[in-house]
C-alpha positions, 0 to 999 in steps of 0.5 A, spaced: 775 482 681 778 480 688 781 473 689 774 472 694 771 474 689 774 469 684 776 464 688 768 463 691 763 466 685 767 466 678 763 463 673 769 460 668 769 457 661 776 454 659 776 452 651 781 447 648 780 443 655 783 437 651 790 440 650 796 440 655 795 446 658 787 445 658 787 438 662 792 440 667 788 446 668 783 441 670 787 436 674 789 442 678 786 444 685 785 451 683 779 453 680 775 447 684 769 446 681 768 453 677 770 451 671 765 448 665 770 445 660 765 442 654 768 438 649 769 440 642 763 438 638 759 442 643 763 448 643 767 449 637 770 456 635 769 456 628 761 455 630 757 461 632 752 459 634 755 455 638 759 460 642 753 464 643 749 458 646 754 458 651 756 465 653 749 465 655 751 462 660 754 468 663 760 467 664 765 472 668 771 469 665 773 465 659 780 461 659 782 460 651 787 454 651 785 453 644 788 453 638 793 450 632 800 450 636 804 445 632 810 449 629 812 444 623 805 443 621 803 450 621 808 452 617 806 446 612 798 448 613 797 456 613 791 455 612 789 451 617 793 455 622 790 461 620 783 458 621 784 454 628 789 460 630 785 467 628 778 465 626 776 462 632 779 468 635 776 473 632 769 469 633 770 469 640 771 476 642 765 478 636 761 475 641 764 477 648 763 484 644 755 482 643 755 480 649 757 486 652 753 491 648 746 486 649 746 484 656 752 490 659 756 484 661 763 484 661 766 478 661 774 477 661 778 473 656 785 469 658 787 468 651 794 464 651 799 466 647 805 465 645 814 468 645 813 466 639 811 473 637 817 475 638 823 475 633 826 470 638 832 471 636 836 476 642 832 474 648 830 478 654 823 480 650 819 485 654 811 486 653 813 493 650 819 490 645 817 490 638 814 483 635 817 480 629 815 473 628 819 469 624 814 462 623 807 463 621 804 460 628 807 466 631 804 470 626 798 468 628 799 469 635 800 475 634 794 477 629 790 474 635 793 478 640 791 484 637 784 482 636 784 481 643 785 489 644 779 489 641 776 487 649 775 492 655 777 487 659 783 482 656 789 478 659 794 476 654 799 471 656 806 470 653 809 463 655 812 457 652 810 451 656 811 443 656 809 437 660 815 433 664 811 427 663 810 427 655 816 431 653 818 426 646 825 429 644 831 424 647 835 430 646 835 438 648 840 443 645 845 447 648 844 453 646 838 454 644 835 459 650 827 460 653 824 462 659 820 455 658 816 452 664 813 446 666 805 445 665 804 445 672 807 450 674 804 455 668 798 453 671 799 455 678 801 462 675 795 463 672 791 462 677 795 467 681 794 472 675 787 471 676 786 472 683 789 478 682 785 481 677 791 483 671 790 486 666 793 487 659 799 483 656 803 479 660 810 475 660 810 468 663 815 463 664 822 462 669 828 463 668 832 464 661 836 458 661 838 453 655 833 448 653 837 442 656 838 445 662 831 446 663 828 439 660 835 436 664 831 437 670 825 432 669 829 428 665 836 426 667 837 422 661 835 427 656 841 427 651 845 435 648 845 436 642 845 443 637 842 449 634 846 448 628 844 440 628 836 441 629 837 446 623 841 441 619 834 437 621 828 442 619 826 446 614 824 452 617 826 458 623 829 455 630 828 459 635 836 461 638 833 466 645 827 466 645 828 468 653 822 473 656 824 479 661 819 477 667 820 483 671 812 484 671 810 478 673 816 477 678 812 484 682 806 480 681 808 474 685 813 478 690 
């Protein structure tokens, strides 16, 4: 797939267009107006018959930013994580497989991940370093990954991302280390990853850095605080470096 052929042809259905980085993926420039983007109650995952509907609509490449990503809340409700996380997952590839043996069409999947597939604990993670998650969100990431191998053409992306504008906390730790990115600017990468056809599993993010540093940048009157502090606070496992090597992504880009 080139990027002309992307940039002029693609057919692109996004799910979960209401999340943070769905809607920024539909403010953005970008995909113009390639993408279709349809409301939960007309295509929700956990429905079959409504994902079938609409991948008869030959669709070249489906972008699912869909899912249950609220750390805490995972942890209080498994289930629902597991549903919102993996089944839907596992009813979205089913049907790009059936799709394929049907009609011999083969549609790319972007699925969005997350570093929390990662032990996150001594940073500098590769796509090859072994996963280890330590919280039940990042479990469930990890099971969708690997039913998204189940696909002849995939692109998983590991990422950490937050929105300048909505970002609720008034103080960021010190020493807590992510490659964590902008929204706007994980956007920009995705489409660049497209336009260039990648395949595969993929880090995504900027630079390791500590999460005040990262926030301080957008907003000057976030406050410090500690990893030992947020601990004291929660009632489940804190990130310590959760920080990815980028080296694929930068020969990408370069």
């Amino acid at each position: 797939m080139s990027g002309e052929f992307l940039k002029h042809k693609s057919k692109i259905l996004l799910i979960g267009g209401s999340g943070t980085l769905g809607l920024a993926i539909l403010k953005s420039n970008f995909f113009n107006k390639q993408i279709i983007s349809p409301k939960k109650k007309n295509l929700n995952l956990l429905n079959k018959k409504q994902i079938k509907k609409y991948l008869n609509q030959n669709f070249d490449i489906i972008l699912n930013c869909s899912g249950f990503s609220r750390i805490r809340l995972c942890e209080k409700n498994k289930s629902k994580s597991f549903k919102l996380n993996v089944k839907t997952t596992k009813n979205l590839v089913n049907e790009i497989n059936f799709q394929k043996k049907k009609n011999n069409k083969i549609i790319k999947l972007i699925q969005i991940s997350s570093d929390a597939v990662y032990s996150s604990l001594n940073g500098k993670y590769k796509e090859t370093s072994k996963c280890n998650p330590k919280t039940y969100y990042g479990y469930c990431k990890l099971r969708s990954e690997n039913i998204c191998k189940k696909l002849s053409n995939f692109l998983i992306i590991r990422t950490r991302f937050f929105d300048k504008k909505k970002f609720i906390y008034n103080d960021a730790a010190t020493d807590i280390y992510s490659s964590m990115i902008e929204v706007n600017e994980l956007v920009k990468l995705i489409y660049l990853l497209l336009k260039k056809n990648i395949n595969g599993i993929i880090n995504v993010g900027g630079k390791r850095n500590s999460d005040y540093n990262i926030i301080r940048k957008y907003k000057k009157s976030i406050k410090k605080t500690s990893r030992r502090l947020i601990l004291k606070e929660s009632k489940i496992f804190i990130t310590k470096d959760s920080s990815m090597d980028l080296k694929k992504l930068n020969k990408i880009i370069c």
